[in-house]
C-alpha positions as CSV (number, residue, x, y, z in Angstrom):
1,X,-5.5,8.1,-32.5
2,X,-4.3,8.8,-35.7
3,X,-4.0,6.9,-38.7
4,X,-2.0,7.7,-41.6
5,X,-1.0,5.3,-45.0
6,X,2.9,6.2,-45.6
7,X,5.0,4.0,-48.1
8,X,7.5,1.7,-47.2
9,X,10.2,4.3,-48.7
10,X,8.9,7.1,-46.1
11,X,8.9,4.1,-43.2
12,X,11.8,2.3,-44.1
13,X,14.0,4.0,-41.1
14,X,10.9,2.7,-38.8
15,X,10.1,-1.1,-40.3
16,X,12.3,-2.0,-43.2
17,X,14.4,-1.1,-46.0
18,X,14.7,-4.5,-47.4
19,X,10.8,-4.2,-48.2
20,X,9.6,-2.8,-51.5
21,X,8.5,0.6,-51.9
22,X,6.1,0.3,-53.7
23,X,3.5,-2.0,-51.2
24,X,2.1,0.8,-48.3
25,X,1.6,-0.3,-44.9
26,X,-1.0,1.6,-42.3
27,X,0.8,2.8,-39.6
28,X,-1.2,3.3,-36.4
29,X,-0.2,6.8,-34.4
30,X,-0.6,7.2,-30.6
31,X,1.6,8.2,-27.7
32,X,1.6,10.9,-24.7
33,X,3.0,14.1,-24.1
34,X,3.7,15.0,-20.2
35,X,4.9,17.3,-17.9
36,X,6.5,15.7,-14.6
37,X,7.3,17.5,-11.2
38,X,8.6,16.6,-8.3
39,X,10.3,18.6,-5.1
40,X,11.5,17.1,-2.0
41,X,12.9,17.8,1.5
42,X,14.0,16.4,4.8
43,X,14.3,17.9,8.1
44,X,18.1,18.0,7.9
45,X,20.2,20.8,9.6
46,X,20.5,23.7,6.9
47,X,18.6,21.5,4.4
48,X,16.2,23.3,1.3
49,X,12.6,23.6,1.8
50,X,9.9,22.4,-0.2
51,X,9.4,24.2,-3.9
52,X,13.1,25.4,-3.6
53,X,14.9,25.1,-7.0
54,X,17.2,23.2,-5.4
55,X,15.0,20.3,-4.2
56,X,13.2,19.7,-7.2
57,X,13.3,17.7,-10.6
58,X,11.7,17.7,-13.6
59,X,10.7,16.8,-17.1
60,X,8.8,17.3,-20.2
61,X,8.4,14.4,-22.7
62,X,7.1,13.4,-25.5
63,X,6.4,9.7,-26.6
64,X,5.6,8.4,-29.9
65,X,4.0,4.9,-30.8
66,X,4.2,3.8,-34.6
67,X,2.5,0.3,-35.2
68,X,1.8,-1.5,-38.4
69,X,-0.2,-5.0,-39.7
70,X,2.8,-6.7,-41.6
71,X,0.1,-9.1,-42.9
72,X,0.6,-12.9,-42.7
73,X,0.2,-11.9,-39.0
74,X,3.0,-10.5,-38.6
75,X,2.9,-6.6,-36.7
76,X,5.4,-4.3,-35.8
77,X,5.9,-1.9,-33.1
78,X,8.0,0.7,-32.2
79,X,8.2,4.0,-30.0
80,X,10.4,7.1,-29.8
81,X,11.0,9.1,-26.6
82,X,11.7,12.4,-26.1
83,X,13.2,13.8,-23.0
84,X,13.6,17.6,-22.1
85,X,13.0,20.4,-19.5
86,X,11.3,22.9,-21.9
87,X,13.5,25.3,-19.9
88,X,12.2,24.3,-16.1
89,X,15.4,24.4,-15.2
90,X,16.1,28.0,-15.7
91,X,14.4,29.1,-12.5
92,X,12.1,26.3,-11.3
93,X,14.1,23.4,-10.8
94,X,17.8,22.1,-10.7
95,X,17.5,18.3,-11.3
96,X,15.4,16.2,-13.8
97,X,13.8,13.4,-12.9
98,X,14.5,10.7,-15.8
99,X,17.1,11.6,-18.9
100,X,18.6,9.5,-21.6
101,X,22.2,11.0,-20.5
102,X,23.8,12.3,-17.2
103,X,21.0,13.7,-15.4
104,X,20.7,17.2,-15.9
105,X,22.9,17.0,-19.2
106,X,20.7,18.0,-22.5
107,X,22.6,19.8,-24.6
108,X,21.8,18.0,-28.0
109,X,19.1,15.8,-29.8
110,X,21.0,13.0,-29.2
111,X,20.7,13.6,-25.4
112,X,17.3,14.2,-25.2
113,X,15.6,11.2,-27.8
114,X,15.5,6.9,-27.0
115,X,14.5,4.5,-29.3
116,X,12.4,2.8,-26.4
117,X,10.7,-0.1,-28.3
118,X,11.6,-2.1,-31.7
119,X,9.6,-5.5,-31.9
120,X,8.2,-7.5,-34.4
121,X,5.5,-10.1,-33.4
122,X,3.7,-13.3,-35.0
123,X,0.3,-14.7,-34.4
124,X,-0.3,-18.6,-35.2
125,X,-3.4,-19.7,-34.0
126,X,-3.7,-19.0,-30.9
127,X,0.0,-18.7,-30.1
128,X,1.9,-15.1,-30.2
129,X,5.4,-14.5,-30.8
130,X,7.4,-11.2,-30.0
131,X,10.9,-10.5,-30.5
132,X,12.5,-7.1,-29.8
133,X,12.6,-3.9,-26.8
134,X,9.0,-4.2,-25.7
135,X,7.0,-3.5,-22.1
136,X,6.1,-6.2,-20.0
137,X,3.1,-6.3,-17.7
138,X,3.1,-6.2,-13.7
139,X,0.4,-9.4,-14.4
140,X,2.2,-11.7,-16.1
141,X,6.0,-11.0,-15.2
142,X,5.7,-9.7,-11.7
143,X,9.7,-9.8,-10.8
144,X,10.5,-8.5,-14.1
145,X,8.1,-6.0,-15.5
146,X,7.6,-2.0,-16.7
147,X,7.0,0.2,-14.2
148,X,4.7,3.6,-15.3
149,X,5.4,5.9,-11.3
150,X,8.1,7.9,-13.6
151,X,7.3,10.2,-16.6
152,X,8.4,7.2,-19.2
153,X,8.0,3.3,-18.5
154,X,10.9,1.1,-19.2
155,X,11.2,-1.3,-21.8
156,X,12.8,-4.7,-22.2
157,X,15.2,-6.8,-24.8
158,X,13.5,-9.8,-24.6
159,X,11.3,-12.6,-26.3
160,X,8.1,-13.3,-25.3
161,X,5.9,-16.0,-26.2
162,X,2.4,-16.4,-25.2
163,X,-0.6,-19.4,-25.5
164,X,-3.9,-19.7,-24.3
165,X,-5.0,-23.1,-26.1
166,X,-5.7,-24.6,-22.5
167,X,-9.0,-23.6,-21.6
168,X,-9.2,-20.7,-19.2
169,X,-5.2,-20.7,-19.1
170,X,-2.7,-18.4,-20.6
171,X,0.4,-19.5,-20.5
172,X,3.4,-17.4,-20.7
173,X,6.9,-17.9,-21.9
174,X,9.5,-15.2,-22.1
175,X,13.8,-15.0,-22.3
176,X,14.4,-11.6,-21.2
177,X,18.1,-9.9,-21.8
178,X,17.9,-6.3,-20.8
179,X,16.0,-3.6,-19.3
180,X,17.1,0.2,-19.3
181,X,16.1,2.4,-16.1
182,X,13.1,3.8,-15.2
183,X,14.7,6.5,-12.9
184,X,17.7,9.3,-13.0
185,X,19.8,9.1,-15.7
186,X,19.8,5.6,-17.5
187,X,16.7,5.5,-19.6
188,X,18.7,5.2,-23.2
189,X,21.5,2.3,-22.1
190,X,20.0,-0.9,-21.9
191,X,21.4,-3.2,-19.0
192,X,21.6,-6.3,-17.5
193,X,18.5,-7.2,-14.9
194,X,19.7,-6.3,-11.5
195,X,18.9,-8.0,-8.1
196,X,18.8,-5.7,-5.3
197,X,20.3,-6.5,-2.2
198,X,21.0,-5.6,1.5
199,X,25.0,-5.6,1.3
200,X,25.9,-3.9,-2.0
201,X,22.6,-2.1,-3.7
202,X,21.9,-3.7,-6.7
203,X,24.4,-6.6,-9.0
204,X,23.5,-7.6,-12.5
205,X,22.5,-10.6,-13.9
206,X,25.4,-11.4,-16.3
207,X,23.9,-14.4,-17.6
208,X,20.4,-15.1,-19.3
209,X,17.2,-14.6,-17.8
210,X,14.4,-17.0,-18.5
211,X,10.5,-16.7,-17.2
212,X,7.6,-19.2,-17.1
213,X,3.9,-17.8,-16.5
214,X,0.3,-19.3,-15.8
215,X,-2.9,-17.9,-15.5
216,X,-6.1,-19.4,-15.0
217,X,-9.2,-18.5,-14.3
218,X,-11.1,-21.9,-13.8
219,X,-12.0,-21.8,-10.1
220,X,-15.0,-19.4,-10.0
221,X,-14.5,-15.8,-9.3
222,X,-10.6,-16.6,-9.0
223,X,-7.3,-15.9,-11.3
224,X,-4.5,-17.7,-10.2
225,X,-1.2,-16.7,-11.3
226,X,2.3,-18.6,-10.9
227,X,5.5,-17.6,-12.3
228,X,9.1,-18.9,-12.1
229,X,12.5,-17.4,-12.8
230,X,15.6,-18.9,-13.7
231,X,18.2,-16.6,-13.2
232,X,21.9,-17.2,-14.3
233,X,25.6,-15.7,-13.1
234,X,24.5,-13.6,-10.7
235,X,27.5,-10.4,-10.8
236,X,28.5,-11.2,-7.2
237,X,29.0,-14.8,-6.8
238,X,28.3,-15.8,-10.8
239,X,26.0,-18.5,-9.6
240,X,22.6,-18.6,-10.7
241,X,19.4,-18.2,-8.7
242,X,15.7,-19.3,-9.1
243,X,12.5,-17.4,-8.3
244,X,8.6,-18.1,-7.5
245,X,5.9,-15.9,-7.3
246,X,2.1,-17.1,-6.8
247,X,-0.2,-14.7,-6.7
248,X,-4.6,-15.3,-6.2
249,X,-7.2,-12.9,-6.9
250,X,-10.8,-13.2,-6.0
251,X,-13.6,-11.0,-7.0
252,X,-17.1,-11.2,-8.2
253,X,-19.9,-8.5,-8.4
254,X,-22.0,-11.1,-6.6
255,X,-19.6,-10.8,-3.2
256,X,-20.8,-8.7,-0.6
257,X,-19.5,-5.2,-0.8
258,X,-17.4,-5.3,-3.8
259,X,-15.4,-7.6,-1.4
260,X,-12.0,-8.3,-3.4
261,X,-9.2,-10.8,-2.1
262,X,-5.3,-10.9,-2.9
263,X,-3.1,-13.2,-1.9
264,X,1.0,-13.5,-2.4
265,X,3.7,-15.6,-2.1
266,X,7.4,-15.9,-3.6
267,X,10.7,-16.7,-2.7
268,X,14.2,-15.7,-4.4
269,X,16.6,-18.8,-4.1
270,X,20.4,-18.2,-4.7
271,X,22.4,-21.4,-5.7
272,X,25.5,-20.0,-4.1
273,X,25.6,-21.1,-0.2
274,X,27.3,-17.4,0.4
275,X,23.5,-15.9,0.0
276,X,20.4,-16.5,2.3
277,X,17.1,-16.9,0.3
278,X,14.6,-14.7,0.5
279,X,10.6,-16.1,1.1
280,X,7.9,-13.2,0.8
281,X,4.0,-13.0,1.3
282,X,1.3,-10.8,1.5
283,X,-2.3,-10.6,2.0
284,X,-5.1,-7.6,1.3
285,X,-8.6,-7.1,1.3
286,X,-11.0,-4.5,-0.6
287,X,-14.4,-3.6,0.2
288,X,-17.0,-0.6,-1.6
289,X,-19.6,-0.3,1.3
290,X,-21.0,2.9,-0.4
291,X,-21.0,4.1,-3.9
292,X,-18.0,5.5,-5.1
293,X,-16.1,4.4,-2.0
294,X,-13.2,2.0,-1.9
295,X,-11.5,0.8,1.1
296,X,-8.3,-1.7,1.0
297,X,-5.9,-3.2,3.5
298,X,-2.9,-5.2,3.3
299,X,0.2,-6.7,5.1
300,X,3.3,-8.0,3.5
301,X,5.9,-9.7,4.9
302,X,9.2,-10.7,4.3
303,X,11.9,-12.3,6.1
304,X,15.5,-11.4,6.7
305,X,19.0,-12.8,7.3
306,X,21.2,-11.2,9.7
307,X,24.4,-13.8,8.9
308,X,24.3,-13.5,4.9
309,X,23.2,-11.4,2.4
310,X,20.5,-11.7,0.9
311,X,18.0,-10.4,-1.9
312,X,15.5,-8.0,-1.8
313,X,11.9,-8.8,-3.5
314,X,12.2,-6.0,-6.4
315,X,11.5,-6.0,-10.0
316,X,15.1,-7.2,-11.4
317,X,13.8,-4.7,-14.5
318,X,14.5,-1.9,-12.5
319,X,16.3,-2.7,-8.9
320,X,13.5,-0.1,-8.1
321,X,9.8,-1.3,-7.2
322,X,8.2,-4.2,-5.6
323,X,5.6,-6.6,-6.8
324,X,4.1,-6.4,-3.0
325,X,0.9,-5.2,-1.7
326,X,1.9,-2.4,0.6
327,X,3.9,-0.7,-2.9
328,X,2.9,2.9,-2.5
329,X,4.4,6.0,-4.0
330,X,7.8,6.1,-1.9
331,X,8.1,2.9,0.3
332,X,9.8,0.4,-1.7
333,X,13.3,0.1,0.3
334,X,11.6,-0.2,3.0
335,X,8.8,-3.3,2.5
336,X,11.3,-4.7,0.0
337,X,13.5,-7.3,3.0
338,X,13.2,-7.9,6.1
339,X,9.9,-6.1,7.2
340,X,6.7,-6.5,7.9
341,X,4.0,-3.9,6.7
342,X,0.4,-2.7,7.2
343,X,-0.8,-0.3,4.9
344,X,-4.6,1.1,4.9
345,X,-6.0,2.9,1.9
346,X,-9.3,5.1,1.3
347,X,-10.1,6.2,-2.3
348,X,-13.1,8.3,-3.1
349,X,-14.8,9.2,-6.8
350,X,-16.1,12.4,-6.7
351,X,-17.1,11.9,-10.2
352,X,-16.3,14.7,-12.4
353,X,-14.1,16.6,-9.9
354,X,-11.8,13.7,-9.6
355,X,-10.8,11.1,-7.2
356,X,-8.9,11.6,-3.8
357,X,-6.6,8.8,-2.3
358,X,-4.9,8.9,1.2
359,X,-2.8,5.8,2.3
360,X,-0.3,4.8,4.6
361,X,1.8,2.0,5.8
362,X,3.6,1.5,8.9
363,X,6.8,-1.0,8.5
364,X,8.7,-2.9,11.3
365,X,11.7,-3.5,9.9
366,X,15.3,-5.9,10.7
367,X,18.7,-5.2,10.7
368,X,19.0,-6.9,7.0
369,X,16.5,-4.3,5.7
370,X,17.3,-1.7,3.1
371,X,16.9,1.2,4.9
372,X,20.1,-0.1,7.0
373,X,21.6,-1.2,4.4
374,X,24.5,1.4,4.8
375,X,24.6,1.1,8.7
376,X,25.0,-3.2,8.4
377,X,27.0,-3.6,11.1
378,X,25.7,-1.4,13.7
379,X,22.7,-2.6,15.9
380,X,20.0,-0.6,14.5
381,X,16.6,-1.4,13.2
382,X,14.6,1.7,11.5
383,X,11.4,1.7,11.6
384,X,9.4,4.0,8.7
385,X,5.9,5.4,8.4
386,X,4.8,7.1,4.8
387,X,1.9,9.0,4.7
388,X,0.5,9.7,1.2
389,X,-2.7,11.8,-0.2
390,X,-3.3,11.7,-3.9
391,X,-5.5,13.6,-6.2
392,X,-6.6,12.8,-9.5
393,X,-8.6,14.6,-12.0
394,X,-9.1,14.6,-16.3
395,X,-9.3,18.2,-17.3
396,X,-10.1,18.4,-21.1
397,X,-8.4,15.3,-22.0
398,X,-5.4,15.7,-19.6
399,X,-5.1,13.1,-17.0
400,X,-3.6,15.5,-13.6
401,X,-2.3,13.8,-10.7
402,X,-1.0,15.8,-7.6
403,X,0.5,14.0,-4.5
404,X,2.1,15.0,-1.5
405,X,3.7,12.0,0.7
406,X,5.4,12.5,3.9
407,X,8.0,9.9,5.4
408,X,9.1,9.1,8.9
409,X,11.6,7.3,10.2
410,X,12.2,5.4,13.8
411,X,16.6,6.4,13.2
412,X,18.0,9.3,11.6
413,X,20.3,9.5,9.2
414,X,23.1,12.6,9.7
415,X,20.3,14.8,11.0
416,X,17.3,13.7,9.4
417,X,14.3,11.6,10.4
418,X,11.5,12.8,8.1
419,X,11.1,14.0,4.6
420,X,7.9,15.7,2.8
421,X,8.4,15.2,-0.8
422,X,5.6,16.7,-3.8
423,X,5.1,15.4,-7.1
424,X,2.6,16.8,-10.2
425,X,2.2,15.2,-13.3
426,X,0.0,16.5,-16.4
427,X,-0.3,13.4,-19.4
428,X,-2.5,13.6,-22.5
429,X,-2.1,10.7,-24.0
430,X,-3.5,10.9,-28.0
């Protein structure tokens, strides 16, 4: 981390030109440079292999993080993201896999840079205030949150308020407008939120967006989180629709075995009588029976409606990822509706050689779920397996992650039942 005194004249682009230039402000300097790559291919008739140029994506970025004390507790944040190939695509690759344009379209500065957070925030006490583009956490906004899989997170317009004057409680408050992508080719335009679902792929939400967290931690070795979402003018019937999500964690180095417990539950509620609601839950267990050995299973489960459409329980930030359990590397569309999943999951610390992870889930899925979502009306339910090793290692500051998934599925689709897919990423974050 680096920190450099600028004046307000050389920062006034970044905080504020209304400010004199004669009063200097520390700015705080951090961010994260990383290469991304990914190839995949299915078993189609005449398709590419694996590590052809024309199966595979990706990126190099750079990410910049400028924060400042405004005193009177005040703070400012901001970030700057740069998104290139550094040439990849000149003989290793054909596709990238997140751009601020069309993908695959860099051809000037404005193409290739996003101005991914703006915010200013305000302490009182023990409340904080935040207004601008900022993250939100997976914790605390589980339906609505940034998601890290890709080589850049993505960000939110929103306003955020947060409270922990209740003992053991934080309480969480937030109206949250927009959210640009995390994947392909929308990481620059900033969109409505977007409910996914098993008739149309994702609509937006065209009205506003409000969320209600609380946490507490008073029940011994326990966290207890509940959130709500009010959701208005949903795109296809411009009704509104309400969301839960309850989520229980219990762990305590006094349990036997590093035993950990999680438990979900959440429902998506449309107002309009045209759309079935959706009801989710899930439940997993961790144990470390020997040093450096962890061991986790789960099941998730969520029902489906055959006679409506219905939504899908993803992150409305995103239309991408799920809040569930079972969320691995590739599985999303299929644990997202109408399925029920087991997933197992070994991880082992090797200690300075890294850490290896294999996991898998097997999902039994409905006619309503995504995976048929393009084959509604024919009698056809698609089972899916995903198979997934994962290697993870910090070589002189870099954090390297290699991971090879494979993916099965019960129907094909054209030709293809299976697909093998790779994916390497090298970050140094500074």
């Amino acid at each position: 981390m680096k920190k450099t005194l600028v004046s307000i004249a050389a920062a006034s682009l970044i905080v504020s030109s209304a400010m004199a230039a004669d009063k200097g402000i520390d700015i705080v300097t951090t961010g994260q440079a990383v290469v991304y790559y990914e190839t995949k291919a299915s078993n189609a008739t005449g398709a590419d292999d694996l590590f052809d140029q024309d199966t595979a994506g990706a990126n190099f970025g750079v990410q910049l993080n400028l924060d400042a004390d405004l005193k009177n507790g005040f703070t400012f944040g901001s970030q700057l993201s740069y998104l290139g190939t550094a040439g990849l695509e000149k003989n290793l690759v054909s596709n990238t896999r997140q751009s601020t344009t069309a993908v695959g379209t860099m051809d000037t500065i404005a193409d290739e840079v996003a101005l991914t957070k703006i915010f200013i925030a305000k302490k009182v006490g023990n409340t904080t205030v935040k207004v601008g583009r900022q993250a939100l956490p997976m914790s605390l906004s589980p339906l609505a949150y940034s998601e890290g899989w890709n080589v850049f997170q993505n960000t939110f317009e929103a306003a955020l308020v947060v409270n922990s004057d209740i003992p053991d409680t934080l309480v969480v408050g937030a109206y949250v407008g927009q959210s640009n992508g995390v994947s392909g080719a929308n990481f620059a335009t900033f969109n409505d939120l977007r409910v996914a679902t098993d008739d149309s792929g994702t609509v937006g939400v065209d009205g506003t967006a409000y969320m209600l967290t609380v946490q507490n931690t008073s029940i011994p070795m326990t966290t207890v989180t509940g959130s709500y979402y009010s959701l208005a003018k949903i795109a296809t019937t411009l009704e509104g629709a309400d969301a839960l999500w309850a989520d229980v964690a219990i762990a305590d180095k006094s349990l036997p075995m590093g035993l950990k417990i999680g438990l979900q539950a959440g429902s998506i509620m449309p107002e309009s009588s045209a759309l079935a609601d959706t009801t989710a839950f899930g439940i997993k267990v961790g144990l470390a029976p020997v040093e450096n050995l962890t061991l986790c299973a789960a099941y998730t489960s969520v029902d489906g409606d055959d006679a409506k459409p219905q939504a899908a329980i993803k992150n409305t930030g995103t239309g991408v990822k799920t809040p569930l359990f079972t969320q691995m590397i590739y599985n999303q569309d299929a644990i997202a509706l109408d399925a029920n999943t087991f997933m197992l999951k070994a991880s082992y610390n090797t200690g300075d050689y890294g850490t290896i992870i294999a996991q898998g889930t097997s999902t039994t899925a409905g006619h309503s779920n995504l995976m048929n979502r393009t084959v509604a009306s024919v009698e056809k339910d698609t089972d899916y397996t995903d198979l997934e090793l994962v290697y993870k290692v910090k070589v002189s500051g870099m954090d390297l992650m290699a991971a090879y998934i494979n993916r099965n599925w019960s129907e094909k689709s054209g030709t293809a039942d299976e697909e093998n897919a790779v994916r390497i990423v090298a970050r140094y974050n500074f």
